[in-house]
C-alpha positions in Angstrom: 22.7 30.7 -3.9 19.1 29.0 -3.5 18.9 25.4 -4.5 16.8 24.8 -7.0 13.0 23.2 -6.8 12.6 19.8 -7.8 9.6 19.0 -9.9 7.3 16.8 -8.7 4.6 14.9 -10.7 2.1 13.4 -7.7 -0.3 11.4 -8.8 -3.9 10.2 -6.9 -7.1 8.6 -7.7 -6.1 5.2 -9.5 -8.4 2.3 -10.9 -8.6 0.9 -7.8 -11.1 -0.6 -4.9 -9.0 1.9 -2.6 -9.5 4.6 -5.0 -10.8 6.9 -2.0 -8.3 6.5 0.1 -5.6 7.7 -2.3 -7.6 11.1 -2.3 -7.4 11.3 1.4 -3.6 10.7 1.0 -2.5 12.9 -1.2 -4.4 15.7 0.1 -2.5 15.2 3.4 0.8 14.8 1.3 0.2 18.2 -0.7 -0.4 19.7 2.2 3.3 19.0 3.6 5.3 19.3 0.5 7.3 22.5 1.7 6.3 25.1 -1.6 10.0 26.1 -1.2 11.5 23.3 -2.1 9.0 21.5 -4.3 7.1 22.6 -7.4 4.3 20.3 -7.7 2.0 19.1 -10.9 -1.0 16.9 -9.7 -1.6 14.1 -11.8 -5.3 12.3 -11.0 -6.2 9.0 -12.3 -10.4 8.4 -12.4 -11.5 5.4 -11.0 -12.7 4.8 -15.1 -8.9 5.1 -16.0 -8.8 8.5 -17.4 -5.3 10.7 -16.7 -5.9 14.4 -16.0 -3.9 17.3 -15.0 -5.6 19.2 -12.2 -4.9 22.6 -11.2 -7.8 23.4 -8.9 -8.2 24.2 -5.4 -6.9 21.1 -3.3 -9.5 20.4 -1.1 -11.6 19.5 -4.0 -9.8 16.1 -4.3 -10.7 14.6 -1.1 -14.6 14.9 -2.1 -13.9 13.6 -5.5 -15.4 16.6 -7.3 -11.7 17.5 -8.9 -12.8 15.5 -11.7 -15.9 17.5 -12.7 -14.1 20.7 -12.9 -13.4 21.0 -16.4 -11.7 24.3 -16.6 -9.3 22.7 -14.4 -8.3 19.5 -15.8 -6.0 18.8 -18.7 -6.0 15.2 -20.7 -2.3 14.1 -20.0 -0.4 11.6 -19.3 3.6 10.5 -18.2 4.6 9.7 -21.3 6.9 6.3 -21.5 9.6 8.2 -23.9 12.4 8.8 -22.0 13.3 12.0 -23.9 10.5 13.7 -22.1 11.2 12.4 -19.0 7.9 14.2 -17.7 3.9 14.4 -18.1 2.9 15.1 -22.2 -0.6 17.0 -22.1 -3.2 15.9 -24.7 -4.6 18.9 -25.3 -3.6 19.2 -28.9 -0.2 21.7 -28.1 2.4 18.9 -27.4 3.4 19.9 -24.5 5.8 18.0 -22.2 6.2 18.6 -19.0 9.6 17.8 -17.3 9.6 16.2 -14.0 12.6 15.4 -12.0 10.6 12.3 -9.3 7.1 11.0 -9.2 5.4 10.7 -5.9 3.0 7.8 -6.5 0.3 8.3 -3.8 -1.9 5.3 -5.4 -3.0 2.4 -3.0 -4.0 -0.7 -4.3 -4.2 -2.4 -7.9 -2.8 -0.2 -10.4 -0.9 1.7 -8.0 1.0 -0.2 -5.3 1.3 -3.6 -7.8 4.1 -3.1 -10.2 2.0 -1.6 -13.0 2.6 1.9 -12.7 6.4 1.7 -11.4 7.0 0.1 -14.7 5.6 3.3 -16.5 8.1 5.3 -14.5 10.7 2.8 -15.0 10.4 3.0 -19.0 10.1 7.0 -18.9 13.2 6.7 -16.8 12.0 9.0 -13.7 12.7 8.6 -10.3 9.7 7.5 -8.0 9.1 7.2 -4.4 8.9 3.9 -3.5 9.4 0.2 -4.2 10.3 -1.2 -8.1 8.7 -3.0 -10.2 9.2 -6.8 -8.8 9.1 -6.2 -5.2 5.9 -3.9 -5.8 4.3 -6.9 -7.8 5.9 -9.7 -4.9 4.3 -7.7 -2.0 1.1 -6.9 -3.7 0.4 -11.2 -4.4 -0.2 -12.8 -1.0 0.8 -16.2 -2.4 4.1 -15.1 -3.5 4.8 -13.1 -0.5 4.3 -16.3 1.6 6.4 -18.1 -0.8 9.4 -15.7 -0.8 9.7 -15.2 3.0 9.4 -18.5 3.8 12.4 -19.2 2.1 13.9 -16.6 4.1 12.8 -18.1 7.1 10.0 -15.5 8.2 7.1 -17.0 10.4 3.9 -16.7 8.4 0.6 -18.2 8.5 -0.3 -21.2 7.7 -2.2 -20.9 4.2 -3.1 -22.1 1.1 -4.3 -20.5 -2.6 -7.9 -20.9 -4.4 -8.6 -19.8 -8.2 -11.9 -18.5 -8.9 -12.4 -21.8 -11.9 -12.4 -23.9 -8.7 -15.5 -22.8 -7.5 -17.4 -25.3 -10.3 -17.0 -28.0 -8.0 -17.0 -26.1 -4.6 -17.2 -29.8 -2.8 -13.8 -30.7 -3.7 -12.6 -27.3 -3.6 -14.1 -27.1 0.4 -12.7 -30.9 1.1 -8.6 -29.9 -0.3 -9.0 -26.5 1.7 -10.1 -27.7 5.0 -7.8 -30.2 5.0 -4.9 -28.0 4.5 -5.8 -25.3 7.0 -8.4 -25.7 9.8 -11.5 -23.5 10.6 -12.0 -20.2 11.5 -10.5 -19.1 7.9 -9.9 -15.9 6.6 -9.8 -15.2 3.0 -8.0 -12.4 1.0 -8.1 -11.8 -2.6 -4.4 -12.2 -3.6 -4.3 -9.2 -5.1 -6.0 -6.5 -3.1 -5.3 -4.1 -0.3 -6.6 -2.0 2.5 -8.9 -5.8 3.8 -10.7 -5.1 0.8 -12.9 -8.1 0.6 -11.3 -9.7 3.2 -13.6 -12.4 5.6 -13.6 -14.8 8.1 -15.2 -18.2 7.4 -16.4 -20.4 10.5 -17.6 -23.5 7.7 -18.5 -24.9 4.6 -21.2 -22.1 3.8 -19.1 -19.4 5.0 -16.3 -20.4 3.0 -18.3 -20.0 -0.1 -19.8 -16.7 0.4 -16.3 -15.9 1.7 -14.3 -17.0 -1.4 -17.3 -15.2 -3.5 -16.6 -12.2 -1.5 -12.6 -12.6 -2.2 -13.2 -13.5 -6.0 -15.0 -10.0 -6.7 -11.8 -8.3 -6.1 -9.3 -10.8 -7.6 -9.3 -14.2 -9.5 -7.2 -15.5 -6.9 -7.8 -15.7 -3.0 -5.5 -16.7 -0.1 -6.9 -19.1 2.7 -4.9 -18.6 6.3 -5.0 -20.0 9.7 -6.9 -17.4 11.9 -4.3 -16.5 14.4 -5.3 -14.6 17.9 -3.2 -11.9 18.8 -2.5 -8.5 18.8 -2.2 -6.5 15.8 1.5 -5.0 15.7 3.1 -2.8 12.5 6.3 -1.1 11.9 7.6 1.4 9.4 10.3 0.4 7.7 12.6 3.2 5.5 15.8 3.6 3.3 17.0 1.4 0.1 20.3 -0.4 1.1 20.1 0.3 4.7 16.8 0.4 5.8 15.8 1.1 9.5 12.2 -0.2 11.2 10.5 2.1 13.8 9.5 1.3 16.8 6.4 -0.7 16.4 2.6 -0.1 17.0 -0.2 -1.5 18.5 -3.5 -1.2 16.6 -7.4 -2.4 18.9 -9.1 -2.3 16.2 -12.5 -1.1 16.3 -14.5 -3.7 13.9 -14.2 -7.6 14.6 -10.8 -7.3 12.6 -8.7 -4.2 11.2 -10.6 -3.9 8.0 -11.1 -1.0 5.9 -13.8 0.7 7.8 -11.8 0.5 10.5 -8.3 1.6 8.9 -10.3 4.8 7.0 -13.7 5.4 7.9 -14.2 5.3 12.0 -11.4 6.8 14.3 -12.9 4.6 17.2 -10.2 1.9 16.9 -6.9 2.7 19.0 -3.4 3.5 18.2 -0.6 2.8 20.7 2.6 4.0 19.6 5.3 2.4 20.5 3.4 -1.2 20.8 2.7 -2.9 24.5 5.6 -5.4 24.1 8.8 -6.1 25.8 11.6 -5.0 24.4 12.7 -8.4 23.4 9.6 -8.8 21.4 9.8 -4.9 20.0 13.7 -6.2 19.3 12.1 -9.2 17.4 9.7 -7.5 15.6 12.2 -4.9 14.2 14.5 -7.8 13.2 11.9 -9.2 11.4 10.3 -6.1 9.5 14.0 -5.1 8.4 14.6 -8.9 7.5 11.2 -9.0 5.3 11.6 -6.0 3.7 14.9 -7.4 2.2 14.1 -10.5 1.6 11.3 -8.7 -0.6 13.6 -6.2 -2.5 12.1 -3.2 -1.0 13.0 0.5 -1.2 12.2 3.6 -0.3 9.3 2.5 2.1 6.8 -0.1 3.4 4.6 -0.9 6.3 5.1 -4.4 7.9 2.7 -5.7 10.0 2.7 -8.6 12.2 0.7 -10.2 14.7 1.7 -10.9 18.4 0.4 -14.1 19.5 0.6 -16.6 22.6 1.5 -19.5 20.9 3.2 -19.1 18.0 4.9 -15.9 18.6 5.5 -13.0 16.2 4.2 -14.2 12.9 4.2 -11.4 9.5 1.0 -10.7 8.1 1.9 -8.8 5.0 3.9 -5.4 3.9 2.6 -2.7 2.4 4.3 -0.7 -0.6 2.8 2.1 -0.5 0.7 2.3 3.0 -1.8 5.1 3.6 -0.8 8.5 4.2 -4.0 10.2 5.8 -4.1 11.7 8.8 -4.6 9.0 10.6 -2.3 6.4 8.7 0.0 4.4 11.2 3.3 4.8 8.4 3.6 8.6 9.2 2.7 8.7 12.9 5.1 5.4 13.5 7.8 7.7 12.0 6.9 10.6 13.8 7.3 8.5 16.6 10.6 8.1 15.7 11.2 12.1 15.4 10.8 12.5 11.6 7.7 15.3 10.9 5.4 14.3 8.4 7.1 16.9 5.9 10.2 15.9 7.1 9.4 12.3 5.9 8.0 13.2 2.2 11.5 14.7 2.1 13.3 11.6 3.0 11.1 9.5 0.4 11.9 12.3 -1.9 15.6 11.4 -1.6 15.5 8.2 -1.3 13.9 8.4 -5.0 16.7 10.3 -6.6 19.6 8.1 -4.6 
């Protein structure tokens, strides 16, 4: 007897800086959800916040023109009443839409932060990926550095600005550079892909730097720039997870930014990493150690850097990493023997265990 499909709700697009990068995901993950075994109901999200259906050609997404083509494109939205445990369409009819999981390919704010798991938590559907407190945890950079300190992970050195500080930017540069020494770099809190992400060499570049920071969130982390190389595993499962074999990114730009992670191939990928295998052994310890110190499941990216003096240090873990083409989550697990549709399947199950 066949097995049955399982419905899946995806859903792309999102309020979000890395709004454009979610299209370039999902169309990679439509593209290896086996039809077989999956029946699938795209859900896009504008970057203006609207919810629409779409039921048009694919490869319209990537470009962004899905959104124009009305005859395709039905106001709905996953409704938080768990007796519809689906997607109700605001077209007037009342229709609901059952869905057994929600594949949330959203990057970012509004997709990777906790906000969105909590929809899926009150409509009581499964959903690929992290929950609602270790999505929110990994997204803020200062509570990330707070939690796996405590668990004894080697981090940065860092320290936390609010955007009210900048009336008095003297005192704000005098406490800053007297907890962490220049070069700094500065990261919104709350933000992803290096989305307004900078290095400042002194007093003036710290300003425009925490300007730059503060467009993206009210809150921006200060670190120690640390030279090194630029390491990250995948790590999957819920109670059990496993790490990959870690790799090595050159990045292409000064840093691994967000031109550099989407928008120029030029930077380059080795897979596994140029370590020994007590430092690979280290680094898996360590992304498998984070992950639970963070309540993870389902999936993240954990990424490290390699350096001569401090050793392996953790930068940060991604929720929900990118899934495009060239994406290191999926080719670090194809490494590892698992095809990209074989992987989608995985996540799948890990949802519904």
């Amino acid at each position: 007897m066949a097995q049955d499909k399982l419905t899946v709700a995806v859903l792309f697009g999102g309020v979000s800086s890395e709004h454009e990068v979610s299209r370039m995901s999902v169309t990679s993950v439509i593209g290896n959800l086996d039809p077989q075994r999956y029946d699938l109901i795209l859900l896009g999200i504008t970057k203006d916040g609207r919810w629409l259906r779409y039921t048009g050609a694919v490869e319209k997404i990537i470009s962004g023109e899905w959104e124009n083509c009305i005859q395709d494109c039905t106001p709905a939205v996953i409704s938080p009443d768990a007796s519809h445990h689906g997607i109700l369409l605001l077209d007037g009819s009342g229709t609901v839409l059952r869905v057994d999981v929600v594949f949330p390919v959203l990057h970012g704010k509004n997709g990777e932060d906790g906000t969105v798991q909590g929809l899926f938590e009150l409509a009581q559907i499964p959903y690929v990926g992290c929950n609602v407190l270790a999505s929110a945890d990994c997204m803020d950079k200062e509570v990330t550095h707070i939690r796996l300190a405590r668990a004894g992970i080697p981090m940065a050195k860092f320290t936390v600005a609010h955007a009210c500080e900048m009336r008095d930017f003297d005192a704000l540069e005098a406490r800053v550079s007297g907890e962490v020494p220049y070069p700094i770099f500065v990261k919104p809190a709350n933000a992803g892909s290096s989305v307004g992400v900078s290095r400042a060499d002194d007093k003036e570049g710290l300003r425009r730097s925490l300007e730059l920071a503060f467009q993206n969130d009210g809150k921006a982390i200060l670190e120690e720039t640390l030279t090194g190389r630029e390491v990250e595993c995948a790590v999957i499962g819920n109670d059990n997870p496993i790490a990959s074999r870690p790799g090595e990114i050159v990045p292409c730009n000064e840093f691994y930014d967000y031109e550099a992670k989407y928008l120029d191939d030029a930077s380059e990928l080795h897979i596994p990493a140029r370590l020994s295998q007590e430092q690979e052994e280290t680094l898996r310890r360590l992304a498998v150690s984070a992950y639970q110190a963070m309540g993870c499941s389902g999936l993240s990216r954990v990424d490290f850097f390699v350096t001569k003096t401090r050793g392996v240090v953790l930068n940060e873990l991604n929720t929900l990493p990118g899934f495009t083409n060239i994406s290191m989550y999926p080719k670090l697990m194809q490494h590892m023997g698992m095809s990209y549709s074989g992987l989608l399947d995985k996540l799948i199950a890990l949802a519904l265990e």
